[in-house]
Jmol script that loads the backbone (N, CA, C; Angstrom):
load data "model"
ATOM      1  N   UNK A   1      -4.765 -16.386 -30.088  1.00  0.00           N
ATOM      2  CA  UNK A   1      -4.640 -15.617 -28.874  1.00  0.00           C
ATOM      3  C   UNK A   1      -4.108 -16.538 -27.781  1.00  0.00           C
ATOM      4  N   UNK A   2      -2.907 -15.851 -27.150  1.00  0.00           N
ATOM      5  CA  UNK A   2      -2.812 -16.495 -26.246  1.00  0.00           C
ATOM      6  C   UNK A   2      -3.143 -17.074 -24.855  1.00  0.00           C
ATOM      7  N   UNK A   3      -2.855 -17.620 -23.397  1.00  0.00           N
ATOM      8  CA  UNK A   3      -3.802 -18.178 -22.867  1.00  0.00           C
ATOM      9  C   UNK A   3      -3.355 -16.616 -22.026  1.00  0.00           C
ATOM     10  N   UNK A   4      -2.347 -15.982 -21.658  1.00  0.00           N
ATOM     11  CA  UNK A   4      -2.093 -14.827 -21.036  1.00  0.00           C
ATOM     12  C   UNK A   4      -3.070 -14.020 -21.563  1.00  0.00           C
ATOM     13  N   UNK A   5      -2.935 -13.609 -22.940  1.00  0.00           N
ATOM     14  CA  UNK A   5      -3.445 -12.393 -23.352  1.00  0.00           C
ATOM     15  C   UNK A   5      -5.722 -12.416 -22.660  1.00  0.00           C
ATOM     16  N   UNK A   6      -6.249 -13.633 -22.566  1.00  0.00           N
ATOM     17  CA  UNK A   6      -7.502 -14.320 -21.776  1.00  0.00           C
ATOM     18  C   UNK A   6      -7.282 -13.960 -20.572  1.00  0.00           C
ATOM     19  N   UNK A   7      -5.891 -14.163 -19.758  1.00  0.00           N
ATOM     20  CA  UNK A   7      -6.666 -13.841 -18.531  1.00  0.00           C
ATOM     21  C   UNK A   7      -6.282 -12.688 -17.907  1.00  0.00           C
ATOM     22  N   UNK A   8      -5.126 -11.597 -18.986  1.00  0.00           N
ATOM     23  CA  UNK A   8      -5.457 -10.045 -18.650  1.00  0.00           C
ATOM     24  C   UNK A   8      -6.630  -9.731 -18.825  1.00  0.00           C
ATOM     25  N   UNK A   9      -7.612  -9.654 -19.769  1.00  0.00           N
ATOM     26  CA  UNK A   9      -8.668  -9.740 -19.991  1.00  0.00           C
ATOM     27  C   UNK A   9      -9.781 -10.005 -18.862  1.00  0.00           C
ATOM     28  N   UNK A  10      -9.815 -10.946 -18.228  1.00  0.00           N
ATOM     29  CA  UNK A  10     -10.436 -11.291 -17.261  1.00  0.00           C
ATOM     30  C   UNK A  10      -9.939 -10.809 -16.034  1.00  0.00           C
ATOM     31  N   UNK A  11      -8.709 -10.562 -15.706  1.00  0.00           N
ATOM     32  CA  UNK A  11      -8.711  -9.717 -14.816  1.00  0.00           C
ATOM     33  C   UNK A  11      -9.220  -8.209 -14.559  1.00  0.00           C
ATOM     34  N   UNK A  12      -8.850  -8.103 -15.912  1.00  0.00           N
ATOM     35  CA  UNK A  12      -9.571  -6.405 -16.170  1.00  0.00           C
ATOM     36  C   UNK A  12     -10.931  -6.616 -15.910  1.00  0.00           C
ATOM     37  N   UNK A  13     -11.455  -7.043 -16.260  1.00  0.00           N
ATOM     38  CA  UNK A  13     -12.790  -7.524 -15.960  1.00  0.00           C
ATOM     39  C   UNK A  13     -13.759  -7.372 -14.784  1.00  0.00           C
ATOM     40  N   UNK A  14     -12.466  -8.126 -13.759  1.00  0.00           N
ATOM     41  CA  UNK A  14     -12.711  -8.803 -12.822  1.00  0.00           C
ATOM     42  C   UNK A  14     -13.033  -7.375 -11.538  1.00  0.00           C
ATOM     43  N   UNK A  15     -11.917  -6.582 -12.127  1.00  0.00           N
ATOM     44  CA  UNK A  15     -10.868  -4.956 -11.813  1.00  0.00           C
ATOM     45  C   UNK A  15     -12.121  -4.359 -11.867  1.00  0.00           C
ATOM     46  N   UNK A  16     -12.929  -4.393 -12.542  1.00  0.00           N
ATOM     47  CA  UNK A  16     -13.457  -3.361 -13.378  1.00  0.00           C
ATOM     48  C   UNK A  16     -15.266  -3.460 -12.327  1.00  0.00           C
ATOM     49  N   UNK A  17     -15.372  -4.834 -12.311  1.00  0.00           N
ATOM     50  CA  UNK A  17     -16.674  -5.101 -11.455  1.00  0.00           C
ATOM     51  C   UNK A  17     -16.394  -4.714  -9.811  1.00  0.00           C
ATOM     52  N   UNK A  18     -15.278  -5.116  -9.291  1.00  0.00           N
ATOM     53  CA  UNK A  18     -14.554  -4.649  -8.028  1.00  0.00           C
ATOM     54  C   UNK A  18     -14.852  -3.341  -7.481  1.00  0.00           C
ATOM     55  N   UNK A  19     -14.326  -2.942  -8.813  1.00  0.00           N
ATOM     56  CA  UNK A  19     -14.341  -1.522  -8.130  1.00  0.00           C
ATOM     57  C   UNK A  19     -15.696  -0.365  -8.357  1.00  0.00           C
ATOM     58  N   UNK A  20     -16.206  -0.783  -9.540  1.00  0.00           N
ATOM     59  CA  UNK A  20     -17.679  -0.470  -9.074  1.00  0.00           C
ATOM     60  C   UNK A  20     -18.337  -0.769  -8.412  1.00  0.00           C
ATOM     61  N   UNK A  21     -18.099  -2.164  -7.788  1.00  0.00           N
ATOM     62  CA  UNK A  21     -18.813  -2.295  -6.178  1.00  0.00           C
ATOM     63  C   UNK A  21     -18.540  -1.409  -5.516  1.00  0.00           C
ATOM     64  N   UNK A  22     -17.307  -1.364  -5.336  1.00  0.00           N
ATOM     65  CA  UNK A  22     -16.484  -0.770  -3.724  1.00  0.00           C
ATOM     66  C   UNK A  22     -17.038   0.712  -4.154  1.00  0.00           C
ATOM     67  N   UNK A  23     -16.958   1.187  -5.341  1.00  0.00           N
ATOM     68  CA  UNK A  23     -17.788   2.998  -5.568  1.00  0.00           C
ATOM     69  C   UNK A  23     -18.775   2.917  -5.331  1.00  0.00           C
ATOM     70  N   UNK A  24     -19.725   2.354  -5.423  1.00  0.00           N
ATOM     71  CA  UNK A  24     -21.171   2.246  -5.061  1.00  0.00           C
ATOM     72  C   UNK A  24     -21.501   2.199  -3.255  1.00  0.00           C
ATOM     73  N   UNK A  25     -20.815   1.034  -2.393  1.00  0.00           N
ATOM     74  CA  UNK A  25     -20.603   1.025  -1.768  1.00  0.00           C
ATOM     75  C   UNK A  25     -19.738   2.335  -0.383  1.00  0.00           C
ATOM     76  N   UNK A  26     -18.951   3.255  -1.423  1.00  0.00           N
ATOM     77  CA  UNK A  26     -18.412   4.360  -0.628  1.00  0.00           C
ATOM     78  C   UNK A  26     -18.813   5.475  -1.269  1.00  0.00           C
ATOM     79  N   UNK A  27     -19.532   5.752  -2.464  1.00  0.00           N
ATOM     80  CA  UNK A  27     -19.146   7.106  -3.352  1.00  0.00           C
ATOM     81  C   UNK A  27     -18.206   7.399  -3.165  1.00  0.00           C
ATOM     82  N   UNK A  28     -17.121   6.578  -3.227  1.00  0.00           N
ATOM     83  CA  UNK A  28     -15.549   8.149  -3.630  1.00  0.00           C
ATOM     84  C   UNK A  28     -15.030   8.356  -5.248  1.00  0.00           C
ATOM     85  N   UNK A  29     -15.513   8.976  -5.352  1.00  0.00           N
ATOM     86  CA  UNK A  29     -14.594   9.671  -6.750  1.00  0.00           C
ATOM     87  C   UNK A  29     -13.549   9.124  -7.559  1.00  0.00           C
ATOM     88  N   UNK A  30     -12.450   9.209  -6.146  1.00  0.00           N
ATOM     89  CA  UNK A  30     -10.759   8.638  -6.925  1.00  0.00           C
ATOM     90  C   UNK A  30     -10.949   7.365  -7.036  1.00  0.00           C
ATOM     91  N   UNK A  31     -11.988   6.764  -6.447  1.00  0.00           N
ATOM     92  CA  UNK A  31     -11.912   5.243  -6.632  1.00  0.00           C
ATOM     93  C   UNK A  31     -12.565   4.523  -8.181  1.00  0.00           C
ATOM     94  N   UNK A  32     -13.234   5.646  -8.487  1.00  0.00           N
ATOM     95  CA  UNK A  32     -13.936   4.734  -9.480  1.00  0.00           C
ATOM     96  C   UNK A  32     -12.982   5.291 -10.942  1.00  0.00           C
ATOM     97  N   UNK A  33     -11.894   6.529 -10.372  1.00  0.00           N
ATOM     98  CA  UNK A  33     -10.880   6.683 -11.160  1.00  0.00           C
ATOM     99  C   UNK A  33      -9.518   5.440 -11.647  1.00  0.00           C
ATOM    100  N   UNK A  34      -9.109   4.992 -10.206  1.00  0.00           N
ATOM    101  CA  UNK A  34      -8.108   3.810  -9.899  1.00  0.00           C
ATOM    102  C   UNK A  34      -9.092   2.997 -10.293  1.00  0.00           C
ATOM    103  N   UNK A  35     -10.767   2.944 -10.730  1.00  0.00           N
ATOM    104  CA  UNK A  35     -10.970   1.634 -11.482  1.00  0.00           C
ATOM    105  C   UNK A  35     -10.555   1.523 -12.843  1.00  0.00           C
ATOM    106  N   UNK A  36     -10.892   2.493 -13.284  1.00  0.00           N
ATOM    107  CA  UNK A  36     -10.649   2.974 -15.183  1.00  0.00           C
ATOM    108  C   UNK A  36      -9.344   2.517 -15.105  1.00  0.00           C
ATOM    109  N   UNK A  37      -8.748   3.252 -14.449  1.00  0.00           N
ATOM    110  CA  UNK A  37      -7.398   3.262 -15.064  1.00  0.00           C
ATOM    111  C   UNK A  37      -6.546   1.953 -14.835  1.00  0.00           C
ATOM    112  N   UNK A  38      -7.267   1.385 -13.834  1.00  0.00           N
ATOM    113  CA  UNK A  38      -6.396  -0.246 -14.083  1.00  0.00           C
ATOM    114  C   UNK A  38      -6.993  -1.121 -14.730  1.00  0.00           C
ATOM    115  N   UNK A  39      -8.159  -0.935 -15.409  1.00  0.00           N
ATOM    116  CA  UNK A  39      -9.001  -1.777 -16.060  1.00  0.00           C
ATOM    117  C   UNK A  39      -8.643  -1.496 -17.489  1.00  0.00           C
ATOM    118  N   UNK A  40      -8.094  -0.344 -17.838  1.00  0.00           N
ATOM    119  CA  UNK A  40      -7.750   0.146 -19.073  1.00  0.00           C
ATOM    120  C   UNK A  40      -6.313  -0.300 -18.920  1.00  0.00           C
ATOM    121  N   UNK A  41      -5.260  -0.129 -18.024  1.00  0.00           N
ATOM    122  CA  UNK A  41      -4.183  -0.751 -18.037  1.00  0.00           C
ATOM    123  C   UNK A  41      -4.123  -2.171 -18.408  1.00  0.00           C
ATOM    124  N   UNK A  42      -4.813  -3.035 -17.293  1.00  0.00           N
ATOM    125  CA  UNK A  42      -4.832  -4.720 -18.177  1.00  0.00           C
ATOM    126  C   UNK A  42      -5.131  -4.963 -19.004  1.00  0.00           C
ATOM    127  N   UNK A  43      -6.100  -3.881 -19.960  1.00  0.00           N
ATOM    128  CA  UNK A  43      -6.622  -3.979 -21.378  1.00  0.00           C
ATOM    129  C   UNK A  43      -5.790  -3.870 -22.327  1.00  0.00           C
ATOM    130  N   UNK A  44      -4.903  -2.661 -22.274  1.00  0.00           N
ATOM    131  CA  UNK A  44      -4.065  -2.532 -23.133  1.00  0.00           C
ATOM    132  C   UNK A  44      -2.617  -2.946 -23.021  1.00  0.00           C
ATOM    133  N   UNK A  45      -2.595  -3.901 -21.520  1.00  0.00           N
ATOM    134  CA  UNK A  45      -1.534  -4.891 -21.763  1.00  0.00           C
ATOM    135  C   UNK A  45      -1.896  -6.081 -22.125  1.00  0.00           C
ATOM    136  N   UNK A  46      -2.740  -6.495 -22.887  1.00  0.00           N
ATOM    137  CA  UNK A  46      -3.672  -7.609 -23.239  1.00  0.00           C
ATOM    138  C   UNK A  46      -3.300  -6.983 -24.751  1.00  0.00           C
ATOM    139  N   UNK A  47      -3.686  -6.355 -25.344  1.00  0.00           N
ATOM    140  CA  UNK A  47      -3.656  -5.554 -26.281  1.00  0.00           C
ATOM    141  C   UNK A  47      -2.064  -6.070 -27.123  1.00  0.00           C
ATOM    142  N   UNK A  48      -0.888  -5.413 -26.125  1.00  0.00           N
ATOM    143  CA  UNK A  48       0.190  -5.451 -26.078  1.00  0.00           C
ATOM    144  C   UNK A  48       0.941  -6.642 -26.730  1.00  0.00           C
ATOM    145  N   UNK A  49       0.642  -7.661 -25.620  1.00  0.00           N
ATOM    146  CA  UNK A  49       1.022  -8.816 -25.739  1.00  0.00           C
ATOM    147  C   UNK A  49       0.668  -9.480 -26.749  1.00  0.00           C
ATOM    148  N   UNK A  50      -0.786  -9.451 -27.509  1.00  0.00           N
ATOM    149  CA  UNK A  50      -1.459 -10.008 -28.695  1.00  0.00           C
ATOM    150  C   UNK A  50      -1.049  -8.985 -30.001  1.00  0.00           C
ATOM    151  N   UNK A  51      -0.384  -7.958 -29.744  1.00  0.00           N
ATOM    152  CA  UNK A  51      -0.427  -7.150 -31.157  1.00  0.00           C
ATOM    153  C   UNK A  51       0.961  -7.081 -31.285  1.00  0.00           C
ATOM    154  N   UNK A  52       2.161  -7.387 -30.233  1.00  0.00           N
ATOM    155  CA  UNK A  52       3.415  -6.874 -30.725  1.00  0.00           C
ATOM    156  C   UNK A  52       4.415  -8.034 -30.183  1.00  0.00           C
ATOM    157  N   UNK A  53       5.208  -8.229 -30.876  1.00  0.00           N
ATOM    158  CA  UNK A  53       6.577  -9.116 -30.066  1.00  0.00           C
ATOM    159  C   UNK A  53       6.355  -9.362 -28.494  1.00  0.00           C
ATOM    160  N   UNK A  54       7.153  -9.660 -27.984  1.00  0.00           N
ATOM    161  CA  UNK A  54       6.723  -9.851 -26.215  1.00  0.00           C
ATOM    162  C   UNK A  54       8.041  -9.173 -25.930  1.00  0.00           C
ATOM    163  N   UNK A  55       7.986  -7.888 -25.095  1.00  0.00           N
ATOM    164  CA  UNK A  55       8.762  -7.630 -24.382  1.00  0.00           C
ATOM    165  C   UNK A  55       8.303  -7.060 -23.094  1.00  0.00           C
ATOM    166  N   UNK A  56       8.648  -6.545 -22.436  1.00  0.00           N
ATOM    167  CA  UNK A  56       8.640  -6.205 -21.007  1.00  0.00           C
ATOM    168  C   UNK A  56       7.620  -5.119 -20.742  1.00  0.00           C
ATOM    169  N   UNK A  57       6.873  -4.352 -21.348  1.00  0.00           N
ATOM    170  CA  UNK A  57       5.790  -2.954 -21.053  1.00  0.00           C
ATOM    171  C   UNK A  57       4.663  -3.990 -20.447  1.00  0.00           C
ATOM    172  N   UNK A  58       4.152  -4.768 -21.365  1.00  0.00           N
ATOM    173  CA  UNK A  58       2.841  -5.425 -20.957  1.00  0.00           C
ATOM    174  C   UNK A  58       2.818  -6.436 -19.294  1.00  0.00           C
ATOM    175  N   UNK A  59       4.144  -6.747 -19.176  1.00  0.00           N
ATOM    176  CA  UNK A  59       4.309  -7.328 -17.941  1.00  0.00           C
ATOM    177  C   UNK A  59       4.237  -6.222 -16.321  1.00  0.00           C
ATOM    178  N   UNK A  60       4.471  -4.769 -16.952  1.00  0.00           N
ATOM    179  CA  UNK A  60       4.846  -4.197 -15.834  1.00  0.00           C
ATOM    180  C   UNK A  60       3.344  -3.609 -15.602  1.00  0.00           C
ATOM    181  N   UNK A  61       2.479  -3.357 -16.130  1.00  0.00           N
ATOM    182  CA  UNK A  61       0.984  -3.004 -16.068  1.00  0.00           C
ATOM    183  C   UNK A  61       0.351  -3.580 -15.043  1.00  0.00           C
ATOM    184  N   UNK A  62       0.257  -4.414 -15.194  1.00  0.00           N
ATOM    185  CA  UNK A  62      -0.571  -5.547 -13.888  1.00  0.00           C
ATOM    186  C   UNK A  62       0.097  -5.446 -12.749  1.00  0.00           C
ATOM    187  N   UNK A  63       1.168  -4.660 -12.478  1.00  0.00           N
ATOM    188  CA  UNK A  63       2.157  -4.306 -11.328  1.00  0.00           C
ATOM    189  C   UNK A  63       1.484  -3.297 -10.936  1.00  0.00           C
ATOM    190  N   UNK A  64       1.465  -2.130 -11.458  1.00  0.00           N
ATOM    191  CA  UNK A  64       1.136  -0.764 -11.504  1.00  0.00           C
ATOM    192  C   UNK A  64      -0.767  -0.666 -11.059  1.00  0.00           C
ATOM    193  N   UNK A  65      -1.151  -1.618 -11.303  1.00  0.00           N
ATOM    194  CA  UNK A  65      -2.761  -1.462 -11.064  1.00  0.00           C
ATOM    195  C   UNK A  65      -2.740  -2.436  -9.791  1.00  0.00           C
ATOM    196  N   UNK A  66      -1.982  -3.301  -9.820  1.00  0.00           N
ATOM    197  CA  UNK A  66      -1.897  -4.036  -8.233  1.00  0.00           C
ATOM    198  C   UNK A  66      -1.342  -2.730  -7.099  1.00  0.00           C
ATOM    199  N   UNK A  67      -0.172  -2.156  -7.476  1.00  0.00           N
ATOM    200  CA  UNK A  67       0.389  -0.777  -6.454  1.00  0.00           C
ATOM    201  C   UNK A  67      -1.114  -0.237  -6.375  1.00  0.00           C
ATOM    202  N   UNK A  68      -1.329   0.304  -7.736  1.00  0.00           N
ATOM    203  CA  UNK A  68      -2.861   1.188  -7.032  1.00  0.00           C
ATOM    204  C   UNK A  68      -3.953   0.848  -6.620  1.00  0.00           C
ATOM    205  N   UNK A  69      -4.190  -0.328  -6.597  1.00  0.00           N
ATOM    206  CA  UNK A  69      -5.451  -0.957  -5.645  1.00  0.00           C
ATOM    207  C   UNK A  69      -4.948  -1.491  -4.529  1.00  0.00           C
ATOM    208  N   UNK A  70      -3.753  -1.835  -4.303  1.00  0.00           N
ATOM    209  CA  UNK A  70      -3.436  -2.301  -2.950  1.00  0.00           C
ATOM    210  C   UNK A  70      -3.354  -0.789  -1.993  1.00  0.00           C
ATOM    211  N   UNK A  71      -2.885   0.217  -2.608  1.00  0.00           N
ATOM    212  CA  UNK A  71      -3.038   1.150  -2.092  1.00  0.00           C
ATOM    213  C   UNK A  71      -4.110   2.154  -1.395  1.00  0.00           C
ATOM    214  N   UNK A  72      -5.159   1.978  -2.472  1.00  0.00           N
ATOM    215  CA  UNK A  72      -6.424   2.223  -1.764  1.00  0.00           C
ATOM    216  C   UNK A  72      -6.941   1.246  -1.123  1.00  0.00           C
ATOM    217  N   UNK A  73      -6.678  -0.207  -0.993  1.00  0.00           N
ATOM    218  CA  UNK A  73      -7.014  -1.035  -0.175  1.00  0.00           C
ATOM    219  C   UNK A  73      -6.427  -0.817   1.201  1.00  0.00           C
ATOM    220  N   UNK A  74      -5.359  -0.344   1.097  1.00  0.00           N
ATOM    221  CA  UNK A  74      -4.704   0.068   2.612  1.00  0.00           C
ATOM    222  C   UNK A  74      -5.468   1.584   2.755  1.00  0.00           C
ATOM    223  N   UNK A  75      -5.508   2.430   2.400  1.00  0.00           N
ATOM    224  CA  UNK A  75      -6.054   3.481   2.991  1.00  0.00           C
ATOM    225  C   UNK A  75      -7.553   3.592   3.070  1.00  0.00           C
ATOM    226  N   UNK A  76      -8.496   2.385   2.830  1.00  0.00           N
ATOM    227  CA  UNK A  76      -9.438   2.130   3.201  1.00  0.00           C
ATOM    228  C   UNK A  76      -9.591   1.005   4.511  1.00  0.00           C
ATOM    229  N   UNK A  77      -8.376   0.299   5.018  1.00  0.00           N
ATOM    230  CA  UNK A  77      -8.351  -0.141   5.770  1.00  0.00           C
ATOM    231  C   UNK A  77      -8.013   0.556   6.746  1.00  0.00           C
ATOM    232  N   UNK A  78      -7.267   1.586   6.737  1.00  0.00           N
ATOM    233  CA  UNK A  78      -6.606   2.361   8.076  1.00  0.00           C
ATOM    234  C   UNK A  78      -7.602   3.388   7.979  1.00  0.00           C
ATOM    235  N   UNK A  79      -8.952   3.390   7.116  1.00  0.00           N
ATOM    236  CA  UNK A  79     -10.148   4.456   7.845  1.00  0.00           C
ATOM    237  C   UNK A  79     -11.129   3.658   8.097  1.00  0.00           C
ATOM    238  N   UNK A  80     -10.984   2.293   7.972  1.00  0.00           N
ATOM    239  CA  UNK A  80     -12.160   1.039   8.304  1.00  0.00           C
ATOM    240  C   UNK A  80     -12.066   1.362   9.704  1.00  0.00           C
ATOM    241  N   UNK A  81     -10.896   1.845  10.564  1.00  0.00           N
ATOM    242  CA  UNK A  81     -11.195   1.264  12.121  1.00  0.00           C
ATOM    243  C   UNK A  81     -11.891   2.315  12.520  1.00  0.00           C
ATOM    244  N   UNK A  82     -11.968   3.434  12.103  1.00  0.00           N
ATOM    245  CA  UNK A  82     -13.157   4.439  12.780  1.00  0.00           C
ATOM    246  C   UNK A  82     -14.471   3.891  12.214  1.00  0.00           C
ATOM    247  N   UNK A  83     -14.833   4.163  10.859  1.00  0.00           N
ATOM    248  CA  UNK A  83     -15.908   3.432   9.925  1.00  0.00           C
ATOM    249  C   UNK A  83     -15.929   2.540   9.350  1.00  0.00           C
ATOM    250  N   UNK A  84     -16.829   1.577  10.242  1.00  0.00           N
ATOM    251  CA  UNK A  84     -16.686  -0.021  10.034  1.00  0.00           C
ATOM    252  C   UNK A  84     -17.187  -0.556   9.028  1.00  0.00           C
ATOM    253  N   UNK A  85     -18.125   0.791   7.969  1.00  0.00           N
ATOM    254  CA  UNK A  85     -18.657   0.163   6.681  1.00  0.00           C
ATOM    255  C   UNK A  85     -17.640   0.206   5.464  1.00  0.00           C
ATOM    256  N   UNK A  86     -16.197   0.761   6.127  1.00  0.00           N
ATOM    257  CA  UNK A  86     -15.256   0.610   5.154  1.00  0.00           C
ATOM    258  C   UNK A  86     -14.263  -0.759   4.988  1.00  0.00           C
ATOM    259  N   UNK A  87     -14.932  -1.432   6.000  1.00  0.00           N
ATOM    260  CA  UNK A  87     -14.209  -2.633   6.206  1.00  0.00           C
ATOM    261  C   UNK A  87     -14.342  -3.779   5.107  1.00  0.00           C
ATOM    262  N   UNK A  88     -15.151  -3.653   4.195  1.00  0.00           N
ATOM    263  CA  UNK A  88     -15.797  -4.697   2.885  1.00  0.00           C
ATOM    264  C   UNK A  88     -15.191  -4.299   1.831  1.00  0.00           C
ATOM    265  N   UNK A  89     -14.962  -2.862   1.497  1.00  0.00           N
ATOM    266  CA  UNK A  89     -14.412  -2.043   0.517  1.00  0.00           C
ATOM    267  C   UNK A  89     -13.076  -2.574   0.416  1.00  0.00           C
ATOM    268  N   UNK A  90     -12.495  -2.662   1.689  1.00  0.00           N
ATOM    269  CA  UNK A  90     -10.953  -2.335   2.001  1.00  0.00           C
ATOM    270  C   UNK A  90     -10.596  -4.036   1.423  1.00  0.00           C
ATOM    271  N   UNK A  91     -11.330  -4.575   2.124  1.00  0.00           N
ATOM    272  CA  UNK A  91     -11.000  -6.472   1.642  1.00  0.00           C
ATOM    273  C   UNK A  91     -11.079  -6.728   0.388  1.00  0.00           C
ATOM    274  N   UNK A  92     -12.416  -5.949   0.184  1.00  0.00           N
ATOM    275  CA  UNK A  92     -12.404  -6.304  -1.868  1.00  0.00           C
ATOM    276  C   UNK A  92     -11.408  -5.600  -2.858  1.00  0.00           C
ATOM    277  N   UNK A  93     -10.776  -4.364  -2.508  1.00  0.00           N
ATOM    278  CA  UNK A  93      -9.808  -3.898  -3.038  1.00  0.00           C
ATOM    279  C   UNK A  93      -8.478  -4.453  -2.982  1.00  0.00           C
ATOM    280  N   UNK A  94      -8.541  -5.207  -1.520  1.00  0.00           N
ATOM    281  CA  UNK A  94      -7.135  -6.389  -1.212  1.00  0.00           C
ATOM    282  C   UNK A  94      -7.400  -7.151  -2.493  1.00  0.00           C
ATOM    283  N   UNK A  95      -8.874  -8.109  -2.310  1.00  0.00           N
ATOM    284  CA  UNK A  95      -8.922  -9.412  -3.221  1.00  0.00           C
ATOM    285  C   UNK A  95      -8.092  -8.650  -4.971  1.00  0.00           C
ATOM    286  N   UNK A  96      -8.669  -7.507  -5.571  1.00  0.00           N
ATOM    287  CA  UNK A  96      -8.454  -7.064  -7.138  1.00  0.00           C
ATOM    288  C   UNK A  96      -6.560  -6.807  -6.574  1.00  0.00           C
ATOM    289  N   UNK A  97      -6.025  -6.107  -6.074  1.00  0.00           N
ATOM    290  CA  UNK A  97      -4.768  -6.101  -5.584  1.00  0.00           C
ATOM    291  C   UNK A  97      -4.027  -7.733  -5.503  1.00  0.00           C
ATOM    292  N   UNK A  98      -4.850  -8.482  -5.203  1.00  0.00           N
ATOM    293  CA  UNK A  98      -3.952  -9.939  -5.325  1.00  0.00           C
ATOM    294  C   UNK A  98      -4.001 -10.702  -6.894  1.00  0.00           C
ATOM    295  N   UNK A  99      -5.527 -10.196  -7.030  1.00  0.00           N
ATOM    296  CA  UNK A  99      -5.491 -10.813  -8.394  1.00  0.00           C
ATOM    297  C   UNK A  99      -4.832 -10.078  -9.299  1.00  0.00           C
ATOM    298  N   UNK A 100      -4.041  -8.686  -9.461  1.00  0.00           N
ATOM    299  CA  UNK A 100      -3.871  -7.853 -10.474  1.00  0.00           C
ATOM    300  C   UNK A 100      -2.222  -8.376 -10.149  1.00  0.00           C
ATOM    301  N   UNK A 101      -1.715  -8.701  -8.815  1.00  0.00           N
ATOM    302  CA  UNK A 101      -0.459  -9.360  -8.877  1.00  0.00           C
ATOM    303  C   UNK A 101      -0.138 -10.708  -9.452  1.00  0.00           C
ATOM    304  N   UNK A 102      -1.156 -11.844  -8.982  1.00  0.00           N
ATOM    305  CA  UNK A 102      -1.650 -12.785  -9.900  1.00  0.00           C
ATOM    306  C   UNK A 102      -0.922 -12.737 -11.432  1.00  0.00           C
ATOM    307  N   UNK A 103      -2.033 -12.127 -11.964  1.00  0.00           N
ATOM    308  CA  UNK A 103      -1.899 -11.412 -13.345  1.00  0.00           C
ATOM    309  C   UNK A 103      -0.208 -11.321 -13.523  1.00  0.00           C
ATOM    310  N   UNK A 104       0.101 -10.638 -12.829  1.00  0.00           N
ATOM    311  CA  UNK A 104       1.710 -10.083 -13.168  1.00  0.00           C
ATOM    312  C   UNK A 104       3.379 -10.876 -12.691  1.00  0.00           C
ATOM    313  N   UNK A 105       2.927 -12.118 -11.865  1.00  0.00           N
ATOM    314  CA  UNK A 105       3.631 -12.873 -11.848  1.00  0.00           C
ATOM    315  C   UNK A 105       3.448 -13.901 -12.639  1.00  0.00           C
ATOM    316  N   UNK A 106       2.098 -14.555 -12.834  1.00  0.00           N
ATOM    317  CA  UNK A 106       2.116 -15.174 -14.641  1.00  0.00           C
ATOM    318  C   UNK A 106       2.219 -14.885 -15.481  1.00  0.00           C
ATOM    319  N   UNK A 107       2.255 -13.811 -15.700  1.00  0.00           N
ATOM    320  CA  UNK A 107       3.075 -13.253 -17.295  1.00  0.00           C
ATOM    321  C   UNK A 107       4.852 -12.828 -16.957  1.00  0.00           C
ATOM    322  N   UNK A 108       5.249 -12.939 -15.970  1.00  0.00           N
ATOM    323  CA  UNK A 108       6.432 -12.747 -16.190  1.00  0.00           C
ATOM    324  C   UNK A 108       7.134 -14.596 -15.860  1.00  0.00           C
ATOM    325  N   UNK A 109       6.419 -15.698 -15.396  1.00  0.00           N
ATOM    326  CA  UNK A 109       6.958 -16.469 -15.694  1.00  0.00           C
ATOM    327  C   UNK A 109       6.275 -17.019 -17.401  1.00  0.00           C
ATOM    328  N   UNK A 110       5.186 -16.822 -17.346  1.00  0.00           N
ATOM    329  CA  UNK A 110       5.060 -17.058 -18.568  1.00  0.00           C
ATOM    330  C   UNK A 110       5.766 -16.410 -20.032  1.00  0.00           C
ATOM    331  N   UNK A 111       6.242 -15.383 -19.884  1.00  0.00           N
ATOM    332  CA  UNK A 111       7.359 -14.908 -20.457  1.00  0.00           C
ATOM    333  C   UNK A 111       8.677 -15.195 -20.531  1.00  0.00           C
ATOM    334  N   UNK A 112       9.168 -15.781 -19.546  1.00  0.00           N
ATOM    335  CA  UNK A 112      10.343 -16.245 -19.318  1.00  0.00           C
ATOM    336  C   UNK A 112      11.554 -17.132 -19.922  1.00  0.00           C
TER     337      UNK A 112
END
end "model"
wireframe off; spacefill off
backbone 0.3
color backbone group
């Protein structure tokens, strides 16, 4: 196994504890949806990379779950300034958004 295919893995991981904070922390619904689904995305680009040739699907995953957590990280920031208990949510969804880019610029130089 490679050292990529470890730290999709751990990012998913990482994705996956994040955002059950931040649900616990807000009860919202779609959020603990955008957790699954990017936690299952780095999984099965982990998956990807260890089961088939290396081409380009498994690199674009960790893109796609960074768009959707940076995204709810911004629209938890632009409702943090009325409700200031959204202000922890909004940062920790930044932090999984940097690390899920992380993720996706080392596998595309590590691919390279």
């Amino acid at each position: 196994m490679d050292p990529l295919t470890i730290f999709y893995v751990f990012v998913s991981l990482a994705l996956l504890v994040i955002g059950v904070t931040c649900q616990r922390l807000t009860s919202s619904k779609g959020l603990i949806v955008t957790t699954f689904f990017s936690s299952f995305a780095l999984l099965f680009g982990a998956h990807q990379l260890h089961a088939t040739p290396p081409n380009d699907f498994p690199l674009i995953l960790p893109f796609f779950a960074a768009m959707v957590f940076g995204g709810r990280a911004i629209a938890f920031g632009w409702r943090s300034r009325k409700e200031k208990e959204l202000a922890l949510p909004a940062k920790l969804l930044g932090a999984g958004a940097v690390l899920a880019v992380t993720a996706a610029v080392s596998a595309f130089y590590y691919h390279r």
